[in-house]
C-alpha positions, -999 to +999 in steps of 0.1 A: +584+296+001+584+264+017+578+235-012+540+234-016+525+202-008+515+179-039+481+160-042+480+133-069+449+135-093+432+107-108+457+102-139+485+098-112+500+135-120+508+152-087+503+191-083+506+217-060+484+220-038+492+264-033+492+276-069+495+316-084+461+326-103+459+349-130+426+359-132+419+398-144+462+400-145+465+424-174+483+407-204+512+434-205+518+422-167+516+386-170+549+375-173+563+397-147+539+383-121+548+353-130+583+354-130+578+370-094+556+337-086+581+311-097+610+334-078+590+334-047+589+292-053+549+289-067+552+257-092+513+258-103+501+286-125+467+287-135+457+308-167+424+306-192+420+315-225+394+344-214+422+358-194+441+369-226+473+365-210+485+330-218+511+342-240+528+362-214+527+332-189+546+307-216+567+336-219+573+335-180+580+301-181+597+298-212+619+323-194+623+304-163+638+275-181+663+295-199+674+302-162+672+269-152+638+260-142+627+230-161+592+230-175+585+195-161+587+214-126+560+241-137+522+230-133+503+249-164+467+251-158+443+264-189+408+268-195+386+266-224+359+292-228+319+291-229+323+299-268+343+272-278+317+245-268+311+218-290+335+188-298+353+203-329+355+242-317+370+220-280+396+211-300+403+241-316+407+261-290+432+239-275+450+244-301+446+280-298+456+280-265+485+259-270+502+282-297+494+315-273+512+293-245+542+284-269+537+249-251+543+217-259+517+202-235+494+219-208+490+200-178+457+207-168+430+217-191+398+226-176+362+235-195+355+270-179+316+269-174+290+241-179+268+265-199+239+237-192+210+253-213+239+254-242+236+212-238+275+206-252+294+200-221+293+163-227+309+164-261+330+193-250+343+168-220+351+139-249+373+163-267+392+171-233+394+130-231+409+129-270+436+153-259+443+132-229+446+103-251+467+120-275+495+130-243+485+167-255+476+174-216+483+159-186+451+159-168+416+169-177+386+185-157+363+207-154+352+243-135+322+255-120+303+219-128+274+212-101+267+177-089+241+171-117+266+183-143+295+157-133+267+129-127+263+133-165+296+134-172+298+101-150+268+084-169+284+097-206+321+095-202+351+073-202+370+091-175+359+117-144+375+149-142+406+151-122+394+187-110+368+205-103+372+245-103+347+260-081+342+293-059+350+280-025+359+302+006+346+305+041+316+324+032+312+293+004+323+262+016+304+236-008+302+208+018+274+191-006+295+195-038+323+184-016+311+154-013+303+147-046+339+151-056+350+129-028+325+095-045+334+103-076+375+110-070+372+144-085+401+168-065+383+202-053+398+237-061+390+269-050+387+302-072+383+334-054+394+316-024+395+351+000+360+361-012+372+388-037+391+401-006+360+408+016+360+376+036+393+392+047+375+419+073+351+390+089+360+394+122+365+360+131+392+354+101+409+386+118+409+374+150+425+340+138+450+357+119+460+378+150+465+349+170+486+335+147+505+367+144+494+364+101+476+382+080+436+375+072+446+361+035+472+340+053+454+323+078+424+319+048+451+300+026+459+279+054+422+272+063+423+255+024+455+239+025+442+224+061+412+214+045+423+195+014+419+220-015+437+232-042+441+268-040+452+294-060+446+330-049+460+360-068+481+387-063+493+417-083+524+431-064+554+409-056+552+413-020+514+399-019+527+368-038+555+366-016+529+369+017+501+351+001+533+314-007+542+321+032+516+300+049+541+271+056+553+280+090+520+283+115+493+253+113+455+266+123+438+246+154+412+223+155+392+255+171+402+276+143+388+254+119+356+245+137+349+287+139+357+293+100+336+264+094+304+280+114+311+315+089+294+294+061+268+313+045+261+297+011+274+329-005+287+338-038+309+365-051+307+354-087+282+339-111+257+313-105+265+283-129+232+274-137+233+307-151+263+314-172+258+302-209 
């Protein structure tokens, strides 16, 4: 894999731009897959406490630094879930998190859902800020917020999250919350970012793909490393993560981009986050 591309968040961390996901990744196959990721060069791993598999990703990496890897080179995303609202039970389950990781730092920590009608986001956020203070994480943000959620945060908080989490993919390209993150400096990621793999028989992304003589999920990684996002799809064999890092050697044309962009539907293959509480 060809060295992803770095973008520098608001506390002047860089990260990779192309990171290895580990959503539903089975906790007895964590560490594997992501000793396979850093082997195949991804530096950006992105875990969450409702995952259950932290502790075999600090395993991977606790591995890779016994082989020479240093930790500072390895981006550790985690994310705190909808129970552990609340300023107190925040700080908890970073803590929680922390030990499963067998970290000394995380260098991301994200809030997983807004769970708005819960009203504890806000103080949930300040926690994230203590942490930041305390060097206990090197960046903070949030997941699945909507533009009202991170005007509160803007209006109640010291600092804006340096990320924003969403489901973003051609069939959901969030132009309007897009924009958002560009006023308020907040970097955009994508989760599911091939559509739970459907977006990956849309015509138009095969066509693309043949042209470029890749495959669908490659020329759809592309489209979000083109277009400024963070992205971290998943893969659960070691060829996919090999495929899904080798997206470095074709670039998509202005006509590419122009047709994926005209594939936008407004449509979601997860959970609405007005909903989730």
């Amino acid at each position: 894999m060809t060295q992803s591309p770095r973008v520098t968040l608001a506390t002047g961390v860089d990260m990779p731009q192309l990171g290895f996901g580990l959503y539903k990744v089975p906790p007895e196959d964590a560490a594997q897959l992501v000793g396979d990721a850093l082997a195949a060069g991804y530096r950006s791993l992105d875990t969450a406490a409702m995952y259950g598999n932290e502790a075999g990703v600090g395993r991977a990496v606790a591995e890779a630094a016994d082989g020479g890897l240093p930790r500072e080179d390895i981006f550790v995303t985690t994310k705190l879930w909808n129970s552990d609202h609340g300023y107190d039970a925040a700080l908890r389950a970073f803590d929680r998190s922390l030990s499963a990781l067998g970290l000394e730092y995380v260098d991301l920590y994200l809030i997983h859902w807004p769970c708005p009608t819960r009203g504890l986001f806000v103080e949930t956020y300040r926690a994230l800020e203590r942490l930041l203070e305390e060097g206990r994480v090197r960046a903070i943000g949030v997941s699945n917020f909507l533009p009202g959620h991170l005007r509160r945060l803007a209006a109640e908080c010291t600092l804006m999250p340096a990320v924003n989490q969403v489901e973003l993919h051609p069939w959901l390209q969030q132009d309007l919350l897009k924009a958002v993150h560009a006023d308020l400096g907040i970097r955009t990621e994508a989760w599911s970012p091939l559509g739970r793999g459907r977006i990956l028989e849309d015509p138009v992304i095969v066509e693309i793909a043949d042209a470029h003589h890749v495959t669908p999920a490659q020329a759809v990684i592309r489209w979000h490393l083109q277009c400024g996002h963070i992205v971290i799809p998943k893969a659960s064999s070691p060829e996919r993560i090999r495929e899904n890092a080798d997206v470095f050697g074709f670039e998509l044309t202005v006509d590419d981009l122009d047709r994926i962009a005209g594939l936008d539907r407004g449509e979601r293959t997860g959970s609405d986050p007005d909903r989730v509480n």
